[in-house]
Structure formats: structure tokens, C-alpha cells
C-alpha positions as CSV (number, residue, x, y, z in Angstrom):
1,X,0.0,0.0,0.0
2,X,1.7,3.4,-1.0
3,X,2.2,5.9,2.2
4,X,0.0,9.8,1.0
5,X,2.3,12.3,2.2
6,X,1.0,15.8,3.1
7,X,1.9,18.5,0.6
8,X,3.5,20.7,2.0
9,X,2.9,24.4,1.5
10,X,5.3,27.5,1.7
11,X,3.2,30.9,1.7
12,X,4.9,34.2,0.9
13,X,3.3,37.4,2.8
14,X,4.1,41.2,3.6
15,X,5.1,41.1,7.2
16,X,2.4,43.9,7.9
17,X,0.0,43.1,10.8
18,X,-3.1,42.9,7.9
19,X,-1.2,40.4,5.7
20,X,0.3,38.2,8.2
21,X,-3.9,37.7,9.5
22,X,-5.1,37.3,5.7
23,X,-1.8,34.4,5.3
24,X,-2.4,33.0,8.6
25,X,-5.9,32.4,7.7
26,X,-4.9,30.8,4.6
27,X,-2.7,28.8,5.9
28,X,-5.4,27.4,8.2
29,X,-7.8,26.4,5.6
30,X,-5.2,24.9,4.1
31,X,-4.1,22.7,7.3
32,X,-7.8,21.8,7.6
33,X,-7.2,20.4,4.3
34,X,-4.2,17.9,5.6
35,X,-1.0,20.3,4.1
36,X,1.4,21.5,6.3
37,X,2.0,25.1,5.8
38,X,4.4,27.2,6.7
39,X,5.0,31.4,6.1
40,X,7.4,33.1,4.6
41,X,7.4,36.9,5.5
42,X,9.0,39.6,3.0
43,X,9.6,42.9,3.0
44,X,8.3,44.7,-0.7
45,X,9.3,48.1,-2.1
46,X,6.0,49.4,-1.3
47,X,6.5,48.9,2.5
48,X,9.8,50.9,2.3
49,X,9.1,53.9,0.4
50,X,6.6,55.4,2.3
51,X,7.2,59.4,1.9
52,X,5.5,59.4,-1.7
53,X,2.6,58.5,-3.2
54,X,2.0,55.2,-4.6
55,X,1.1,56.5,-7.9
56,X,4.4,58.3,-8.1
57,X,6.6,55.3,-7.5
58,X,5.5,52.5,-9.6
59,X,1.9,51.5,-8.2
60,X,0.6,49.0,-6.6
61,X,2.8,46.0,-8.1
62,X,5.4,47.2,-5.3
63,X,4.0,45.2,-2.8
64,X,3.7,41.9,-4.9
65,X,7.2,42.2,-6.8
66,X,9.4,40.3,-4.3
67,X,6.7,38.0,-3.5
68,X,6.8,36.4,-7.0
69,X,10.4,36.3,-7.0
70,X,9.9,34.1,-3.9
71,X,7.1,32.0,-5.8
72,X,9.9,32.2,-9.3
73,X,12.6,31.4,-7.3
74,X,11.5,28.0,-5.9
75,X,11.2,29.6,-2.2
76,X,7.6,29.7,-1.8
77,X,4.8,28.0,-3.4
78,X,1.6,30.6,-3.1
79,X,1.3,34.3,-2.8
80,X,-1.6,35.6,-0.1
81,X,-2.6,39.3,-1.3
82,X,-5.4,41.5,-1.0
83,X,-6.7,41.6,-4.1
84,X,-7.2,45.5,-4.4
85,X,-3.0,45.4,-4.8
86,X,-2.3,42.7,-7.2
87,X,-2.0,44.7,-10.7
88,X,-4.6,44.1,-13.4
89,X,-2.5,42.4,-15.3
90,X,-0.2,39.9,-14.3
91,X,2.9,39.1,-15.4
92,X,4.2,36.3,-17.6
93,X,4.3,33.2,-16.0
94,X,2.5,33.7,-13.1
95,X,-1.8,33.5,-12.1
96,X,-4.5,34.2,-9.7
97,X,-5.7,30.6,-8.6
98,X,-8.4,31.7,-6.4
99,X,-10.2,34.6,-4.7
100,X,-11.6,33.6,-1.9
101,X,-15.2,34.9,-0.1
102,X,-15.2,38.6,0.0
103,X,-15.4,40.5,3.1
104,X,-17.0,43.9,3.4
105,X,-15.9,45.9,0.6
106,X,-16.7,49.1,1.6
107,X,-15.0,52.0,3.3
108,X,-14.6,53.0,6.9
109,X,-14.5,56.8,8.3
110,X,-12.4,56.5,11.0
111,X,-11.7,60.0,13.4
112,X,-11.2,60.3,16.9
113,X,-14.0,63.8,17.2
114,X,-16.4,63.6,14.0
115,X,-18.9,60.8,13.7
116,X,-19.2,61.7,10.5
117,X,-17.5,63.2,6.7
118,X,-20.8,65.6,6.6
119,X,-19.5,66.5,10.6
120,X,-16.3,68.2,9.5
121,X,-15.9,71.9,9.6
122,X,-15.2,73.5,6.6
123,X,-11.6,73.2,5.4
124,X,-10.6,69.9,7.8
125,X,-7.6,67.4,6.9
126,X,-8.7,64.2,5.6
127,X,-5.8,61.7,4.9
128,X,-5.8,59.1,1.9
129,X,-3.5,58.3,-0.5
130,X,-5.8,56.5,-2.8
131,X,-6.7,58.4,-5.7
132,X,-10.3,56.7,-5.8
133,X,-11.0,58.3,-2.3
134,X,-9.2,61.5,-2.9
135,X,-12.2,62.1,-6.1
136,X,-14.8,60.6,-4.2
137,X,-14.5,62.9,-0.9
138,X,-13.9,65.5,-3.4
139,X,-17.4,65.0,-4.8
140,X,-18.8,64.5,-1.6
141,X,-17.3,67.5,0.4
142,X,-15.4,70.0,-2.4
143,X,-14.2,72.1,0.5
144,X,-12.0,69.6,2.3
145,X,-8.2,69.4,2.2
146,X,-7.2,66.3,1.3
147,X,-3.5,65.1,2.5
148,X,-1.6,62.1,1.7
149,X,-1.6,58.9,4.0
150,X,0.7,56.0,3.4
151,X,1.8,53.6,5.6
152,X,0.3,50.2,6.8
153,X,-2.7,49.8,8.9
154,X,-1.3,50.7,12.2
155,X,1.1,53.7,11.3
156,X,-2.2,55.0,9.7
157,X,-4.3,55.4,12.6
158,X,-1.1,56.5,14.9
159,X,-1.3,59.4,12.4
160,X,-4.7,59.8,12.9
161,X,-4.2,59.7,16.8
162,X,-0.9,62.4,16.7
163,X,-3.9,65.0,15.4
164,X,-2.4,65.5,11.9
165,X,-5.6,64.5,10.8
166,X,-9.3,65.1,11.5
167,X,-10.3,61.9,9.9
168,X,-9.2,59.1,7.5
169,X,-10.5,56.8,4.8
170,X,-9.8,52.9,5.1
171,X,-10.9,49.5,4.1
172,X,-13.5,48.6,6.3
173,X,-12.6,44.5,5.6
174,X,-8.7,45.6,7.4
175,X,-10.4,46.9,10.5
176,X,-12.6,43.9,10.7
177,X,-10.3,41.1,10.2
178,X,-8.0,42.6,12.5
179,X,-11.1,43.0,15.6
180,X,-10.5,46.8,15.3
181,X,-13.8,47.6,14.2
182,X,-14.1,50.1,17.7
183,X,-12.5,52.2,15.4
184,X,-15.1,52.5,12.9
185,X,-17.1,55.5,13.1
186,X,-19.2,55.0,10.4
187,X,-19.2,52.9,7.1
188,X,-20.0,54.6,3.8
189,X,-22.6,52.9,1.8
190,X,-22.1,52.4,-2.2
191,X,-24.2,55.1,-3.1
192,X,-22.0,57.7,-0.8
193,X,-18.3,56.1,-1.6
194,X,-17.8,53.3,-4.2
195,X,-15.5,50.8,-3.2
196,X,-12.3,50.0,-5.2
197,X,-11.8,46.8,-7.6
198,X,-11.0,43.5,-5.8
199,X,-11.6,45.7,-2.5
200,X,-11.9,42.9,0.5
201,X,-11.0,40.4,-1.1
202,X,-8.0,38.1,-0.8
203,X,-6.2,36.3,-3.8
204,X,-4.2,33.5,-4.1
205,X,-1.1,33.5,-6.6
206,X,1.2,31.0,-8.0
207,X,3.2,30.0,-11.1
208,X,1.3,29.5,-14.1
209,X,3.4,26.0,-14.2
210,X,1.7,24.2,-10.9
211,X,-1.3,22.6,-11.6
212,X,-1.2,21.0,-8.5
213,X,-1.4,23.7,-6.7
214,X,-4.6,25.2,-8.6
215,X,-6.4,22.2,-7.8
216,X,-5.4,22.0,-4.2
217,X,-6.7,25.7,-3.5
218,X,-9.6,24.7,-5.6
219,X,-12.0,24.5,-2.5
220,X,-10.9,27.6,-1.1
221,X,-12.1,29.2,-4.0
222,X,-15.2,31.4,-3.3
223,X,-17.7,31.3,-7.1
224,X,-19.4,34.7,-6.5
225,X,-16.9,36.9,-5.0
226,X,-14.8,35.7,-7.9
227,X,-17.3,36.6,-10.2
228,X,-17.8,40.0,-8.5
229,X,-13.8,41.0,-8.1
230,X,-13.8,40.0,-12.2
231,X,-15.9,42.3,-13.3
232,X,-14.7,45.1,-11.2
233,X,-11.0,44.5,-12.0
234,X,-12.1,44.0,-15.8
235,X,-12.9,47.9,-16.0
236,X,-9.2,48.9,-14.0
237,X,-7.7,46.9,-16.6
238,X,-9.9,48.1,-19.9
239,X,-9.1,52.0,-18.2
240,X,-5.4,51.1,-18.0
241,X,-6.3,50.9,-14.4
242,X,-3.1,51.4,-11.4
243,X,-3.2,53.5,-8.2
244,X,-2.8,55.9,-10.6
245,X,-6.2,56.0,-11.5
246,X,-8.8,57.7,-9.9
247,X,-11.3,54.7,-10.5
248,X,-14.2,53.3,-8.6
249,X,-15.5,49.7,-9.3
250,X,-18.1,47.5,-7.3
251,X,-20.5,44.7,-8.4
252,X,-23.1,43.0,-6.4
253,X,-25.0,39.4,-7.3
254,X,-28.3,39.3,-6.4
255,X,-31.0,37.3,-7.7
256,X,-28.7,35.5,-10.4
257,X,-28.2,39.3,-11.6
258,X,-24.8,40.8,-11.5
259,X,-24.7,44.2,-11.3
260,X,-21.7,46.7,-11.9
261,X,-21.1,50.0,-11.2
262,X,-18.4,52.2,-11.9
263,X,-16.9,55.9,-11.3
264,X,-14.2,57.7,-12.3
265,X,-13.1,61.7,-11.6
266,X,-10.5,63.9,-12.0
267,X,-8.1,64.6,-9.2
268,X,-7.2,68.2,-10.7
269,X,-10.5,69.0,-12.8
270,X,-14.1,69.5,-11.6
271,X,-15.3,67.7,-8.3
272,X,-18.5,65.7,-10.7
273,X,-17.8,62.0,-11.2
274,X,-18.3,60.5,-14.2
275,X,-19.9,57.1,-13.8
276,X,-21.6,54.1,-15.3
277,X,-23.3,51.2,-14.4
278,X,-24.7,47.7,-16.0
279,X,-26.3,44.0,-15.3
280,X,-26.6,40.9,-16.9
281,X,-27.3,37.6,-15.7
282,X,-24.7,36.1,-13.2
283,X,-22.7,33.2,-14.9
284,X,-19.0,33.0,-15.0
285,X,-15.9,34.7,-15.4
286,X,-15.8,35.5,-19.0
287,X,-19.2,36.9,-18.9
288,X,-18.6,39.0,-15.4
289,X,-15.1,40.5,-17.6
290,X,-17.1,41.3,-20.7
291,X,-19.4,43.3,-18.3
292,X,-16.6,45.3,-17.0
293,X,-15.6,45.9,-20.6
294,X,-18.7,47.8,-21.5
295,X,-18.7,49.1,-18.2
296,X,-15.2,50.5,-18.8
297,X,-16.3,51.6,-22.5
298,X,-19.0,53.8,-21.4
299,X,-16.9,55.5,-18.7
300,X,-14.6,56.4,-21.9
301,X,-17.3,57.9,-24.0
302,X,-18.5,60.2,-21.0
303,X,-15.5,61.8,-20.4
304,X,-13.0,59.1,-18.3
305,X,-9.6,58.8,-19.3
């Protein structure tokens, strides 16, 4: 009788606080499924340079860069990310072998005095570095001064809680999955803040040449959020989408219907949004991407660039 071995599973991770939760909690589904796992925490050009903007530096691929050097080089075997800063197109060789169930997509206002944006006196700081909230606030409140914000989760709200900011923008799903949601003051709906492509979600990378590994992530896989993060990141990529662009993309399945909605605005122009929206019926990836397309198309021929 032949002896099954275990596979065994190296996963490569930013050391932040976030990522290490989002590996650790891949690693144990994946040790529910018999593999012994262990991490592999890296350090990527986007955690270093933290006195610019990432759309000034080279985007969001700086923190997934040295992580598939580690999956290229033989050191690791899977990539954990949050799928919001894996580029839309990735590079030769290497895939997305699962997106697993989404957690809340949506954005968190998060200040130590003001319950609320519409609470802010006239002129107040807010801090972001994302282009997508920097438009969106805009639209919302024209008067406010937006400042940069970069850093991970924790250096973010030590900002906040030095007073060089009356407020900041984050990803509601990071304040959940790290139990901080005390620090939520209120959550915007989709109708107030659009959420970003892939936003809450987690992906799973590896090379394009293991097989066996896209069949043992296989049931980690969640159908509809997959569905949903490939529409949205469908329009980024049709728009030439990066951090660079001030781009807005959610969809919602409800009903068998998938739904997708879109905004886009200029950081140095007028504080109106230019946005879009579609549905068809939900039924797989090819059809949720073609959505995005049209979705993307009709941004274009209103203005978006």
C-alpha cells in the first residue's frame, strides 16, 4: 500500500499586521485540508518607500514584486494578497488561482472627534493616498483638504491619533479582520463612496506551471466573490487601471443578476464623477469581464480617461 504524504505548503506574505492575518488564515484552511504550511514573511518596495505617493513610485505591483520572485525562485509556493494590490494584469508566468469569499468591501470613516464626513468643519484634513477616495471625498465635500496617507494599517491610525488628521479613509474588511472595528465611526454605503476593484477580497497567486497547486486551492475558491472582483477589475484593466487612476469599481449578485457599477473623476479637474453602471445575468468569469468591458467603454465615451 503506497504511504500519501501531506503537501507541504510555503506561503509568501508582507510582514504587515493585515497580511500576516489574511496568510495565517490561509494557511489554516489549508491545514484543515491535511498540508502542512508554513509562512514566509518579505519585506516589498512598497513597505519601504513610504514618503510618496504610490502612484508616483510605480503602483501597486510594489507590494507583490518580491513576493513572486519568492514563488519564481523556488522559495515559496503561493502568494496571499489583498486583491485590491495585485495589478490588473499579471505578469508572464505567473496567475491568480483563487479569490476567496469577500469580506466587506466598503470604506470605513475612522476619526477620533467627527462621527461623521458631513461632521467636519469646513476646510478639515482628511488623509488618503488612494486616488479613488481622494475624487470621491472631493465629490462629496469640495471644500475639504485632502493630504496624503501612506503607511500600513497601524502607522495610519497612529497618524490619525498624533492629530495630523481630522479623519481618514480605510478598508472597512482591514479593520474587521483585525477585531479593530471600535475604530469604525461610520461605514460609507455604495451610493456615498464606491469601493475600489477587488476591495476585501483576498487572492491566491502562484506560477502558471503548478497545476497542483490550482487544484489543491480549488476549495478555497469562493464562485461569487470571484465573479464580482472580475468584473470590477475588468474595468481597471480596460481604463489602464493602477493606483494611478482615480477609478471606482463594485459589483453586487443578487437574484442571479450581476450588477456593476463604476466611477471615475478627475483629481485636478471638476469635483462631478463620471460614472456608469450595468447587469446581466450572473454566470461565469468570461461573462462577469465582458461586463466590466462595456462598463469601462461607457466611462470612456462620458468623459474618463
Amino acid at each position: 500500500m503506497t504511504e500519501t504524504t501531506q503537501p507541504s505548503i510555503v506561503i509568501a506574505t508582507r510582514e504587515s499586521r493585515l497580511a500576516l492575518w489574511q496568510a495565517e488564515h490561509v494557511k489554516s484552511l489549508l491545514e484543515g485540508l491535511g498540508c502542512t504550511v508554513k509562512l514566509l514573511g518579505m519585506t516589498t518596495q512598497g513597505d519601504q518607500i513610504l514618503d510618496r505617493s504610490l502612484s508616483k513610485v510605480g503602483g501597486k505591483g510594489l507590494f507583490v514584486k518580491e513576493l513572486e520572485v519568492a514563488l519564481q525562485e523556488g522559495h515559496a509556493d503561493i502568494a496571499v494578497h489583498s486583491l485590491k494590490d495585485v495589478p490588473m494584469d499579471m505578469p508572464e508566468g505567473f496567475e491568480l488561482a483563487c479569490v476567496m469569499e469577500r469580506e466587506d468591501p466598503r470604506d470605513a470613516w475612522v476619526s477620533p472627534q467627527y462621527a461623521r464626513l458631513e461632521d467636519l468643519p469646513h476646510g478639515a484634513v482628511v488623509g488618503t493616498s488612494s486616488l479613488r477616495r481622494t475624487v470621491l471625498l472631493r465629490a462629496l465635500r469640495p471644500d475639504l483638504k485632502i493630504e496624503p496617507l501612506r503607511g500600513n494599517l497601524d502607522t495610519r491610525l497612529r497618524k490619525l491619533d498624533e492629530g495630523q488628521y481630522a479623519g481618514i479613509v480605510l478598508a472597512a474588511a482591514g479593520l474587521k479582520r483585525l477585531g479593530m472595528t471600535d475604530r469604525i465611526r461610520h461605514i460609507f454605503e455604495t451610493n456615498e463612496m464606491l469601493p475600489a476593484a477587488g476591495q476585501g477580497a483576498l487572492g491566491i497567486e502562484i506560477c502558471s506551471n503548478r497545476p497542483d497547486l490550482r487544484a489543491l486551492l480549488a476549495p478555497l475558491a469562493d464562485s461569487v466573490s470571484w465573479q464580482r472582483v472580475a468584473a470590477e477589475r475588468a474595468v481597471s484593466r480596460a481604463m489602464g487601471g493602477s493606483c494611478s487612476m482615480p477609478l471606482a469599481a463594485h459589483a453586487t449578485i443578487e437574484g442571479g443578476v450581476l450588477k456593476l457599477q463604476a466611477a471615475w473623476g478627475d483629481p485636478d479637474g471638476a469635483a462631478t464623477l463620471v460614472t456608469a453602471a450595468e447587469d446581466v445575468p450572473a454566470q461565469d468569469l468570461a461573462v462577469a469581464e465582458a461586463l466590466g468591458l462595456r462598463v469601462a467603454h461607457a466611462l470612456q465615451r462620458d468623459g474618463a480617461h
